[in-house]
C-alpha angles and dihedrals in degrees: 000000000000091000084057102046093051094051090049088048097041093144097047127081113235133176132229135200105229126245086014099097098128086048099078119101102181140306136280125211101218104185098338082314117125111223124184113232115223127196110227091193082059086043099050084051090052096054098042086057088072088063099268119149108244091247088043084048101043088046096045089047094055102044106037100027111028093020083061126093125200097165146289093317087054103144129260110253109199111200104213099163105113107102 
């Protein structure tokens, strides 16, 4: 979806979180800003595939990547984890 994304919004900058590619579920335009939208559930995953325990990755994951800002086109993290 990312690929996809990128080549629609060709003109913007957008910022990406890296090694969380197959995260995005989709894009948000916040004040005429386009935002990528992350899964957390599909970040955690991700996380937890390079051999990280679910409460290490949940806690790496909101303290180093969506605790982060990089500015006003930070991306939207949506936490869909509550099953």
């Amino acid at each position: 979806m990312l690929k996809e994304i990128l080549e629609q919004f060709y003109d913007e900058e957008i910022i990406k979180a890296d090694g969380f590619d197959d995260a995005v579920i989709g894009i948000a335009n916040d004040f005429c800003e386009p935002r990528l939208v992350y899964s957390v559930s599909q970040c955690i995953d991700i996380l937890r595939n390079e051999d990280m325990a679910y409460e290490d990755a949940i806690e790496y994951f909101t303290f180093n990547v969506s605790g982060s800002y990089i500015g006003e086109k930070n991306p939207i993290w949506c936490w869909d984890i509550y099953k």
